[in-house]
N, C-alpha and C positions, 0 to 999 in steps of 0.2 A: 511115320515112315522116316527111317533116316539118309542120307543121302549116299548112302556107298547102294544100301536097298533102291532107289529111285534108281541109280545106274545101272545097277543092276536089271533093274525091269527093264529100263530102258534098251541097254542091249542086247535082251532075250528079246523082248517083241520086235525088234527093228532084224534082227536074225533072221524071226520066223517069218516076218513078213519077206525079208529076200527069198527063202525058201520057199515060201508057198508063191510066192512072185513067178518063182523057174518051174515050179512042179504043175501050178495052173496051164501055162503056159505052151510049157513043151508035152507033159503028159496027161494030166487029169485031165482038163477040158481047154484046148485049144481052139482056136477060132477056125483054124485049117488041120485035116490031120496031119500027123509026121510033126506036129511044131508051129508055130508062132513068129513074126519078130516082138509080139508085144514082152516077148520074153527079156527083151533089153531095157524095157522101161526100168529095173532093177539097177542101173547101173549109178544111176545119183544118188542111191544107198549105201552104193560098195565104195563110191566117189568118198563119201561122206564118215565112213566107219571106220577108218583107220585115227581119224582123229574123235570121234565118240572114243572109243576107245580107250584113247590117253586122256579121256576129260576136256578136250578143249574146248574151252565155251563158245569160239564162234561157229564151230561146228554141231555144238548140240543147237544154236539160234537160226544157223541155215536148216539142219531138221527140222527144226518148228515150224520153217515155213514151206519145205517140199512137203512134209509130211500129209498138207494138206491134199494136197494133187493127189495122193492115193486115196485117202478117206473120201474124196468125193466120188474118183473112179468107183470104190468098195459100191459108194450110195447108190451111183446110175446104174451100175454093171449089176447091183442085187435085186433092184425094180426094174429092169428094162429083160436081163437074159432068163432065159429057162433053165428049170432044172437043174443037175449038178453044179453047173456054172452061179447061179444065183447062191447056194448055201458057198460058195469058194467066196462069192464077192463078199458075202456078209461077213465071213472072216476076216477079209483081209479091213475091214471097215471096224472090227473089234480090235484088231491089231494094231491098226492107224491110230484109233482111240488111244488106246493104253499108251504106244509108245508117245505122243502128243502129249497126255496128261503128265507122263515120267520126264518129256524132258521138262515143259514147264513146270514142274517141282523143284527138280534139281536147278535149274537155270535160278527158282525163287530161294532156293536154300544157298546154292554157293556167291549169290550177288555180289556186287563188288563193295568190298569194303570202305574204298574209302566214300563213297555215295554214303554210303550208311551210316558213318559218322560225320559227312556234313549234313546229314537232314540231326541225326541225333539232338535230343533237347541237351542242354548244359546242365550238370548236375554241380556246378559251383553255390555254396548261398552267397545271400544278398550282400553280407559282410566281406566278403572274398571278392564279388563282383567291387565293391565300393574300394577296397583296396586298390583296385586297375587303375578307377580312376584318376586324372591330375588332382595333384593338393595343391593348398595355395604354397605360395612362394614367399617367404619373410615377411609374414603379413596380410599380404595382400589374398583377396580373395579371387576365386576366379569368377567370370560374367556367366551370369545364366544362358545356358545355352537359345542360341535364336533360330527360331520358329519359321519354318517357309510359307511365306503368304502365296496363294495361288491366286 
């Protein structure tokens, strides 16, 4: 999967889950007829989607961790409610999935580069490292290096 595709998923399932957030809510199966306020729980999604959007990474790192608060509601709200309401929650707990795995992709694909070249092994050889080191000096030679006694 390449990283424009992980974005990609990522902001269709974060989409569907706002929408199916409003349509549970207010019309398919509300907890009151006429609507819901559970209908607002949607709004740290829409808080959050203008910078998914552009890519910002602190914004794909705070969904990774709202993201959960739905997947769990998806969990209770599929085991504990009846009928329509259950196959909606299990949705939205497929949805939380996908988009949780998309960002964690994209967040491991776009990482920061300069972390990844300080863990990076050195690809110098041992000739090129021995070059860095001090030579001696007209002569003389330098002292072997000394050892920390603990």
């Amino acid at each position: 999967m390449s990283i424009s595709t992980s974005r990609r998923l990522m902001l269709f399932s974060l989409l569907a889950l706002v929408a199916l957030g409003l349509a549970w809510e207010l019309w398919l199966a509300p907890l009151r007829s006429g609507g819901s306020m559970l209908a607002l729980k949607v709004i740290p999604l829409l808080l959050l989607l203008p910078g998914i959007w552009k890519s910002n990474r602190r914004s794909v790192q705070m969904l990774s961790l709202v993201i959960q608060i739905y997947l769990t509601e998806g969990l209770v709200r599929a085991t504990s409610d009846p009928g329509f309401s259950a196959q909606l929650a299990a949705l939205e707990t497929l949805l939380a999935t996908i988009t949780f795995g998309a960002a964690l992709y994209w967040a491991k694909q776009t990482g920061n580069p300069a972390a990844a070249q300080a863990t990076a092994i050195p690809t110098q050889t041992p000739t090129a490292l021995s070059a860095q080191t001090p030579t001696a000096v007209a002569g003389q030679t330098a002292p072997p290096p000394q050892r920390r006694q603990n």
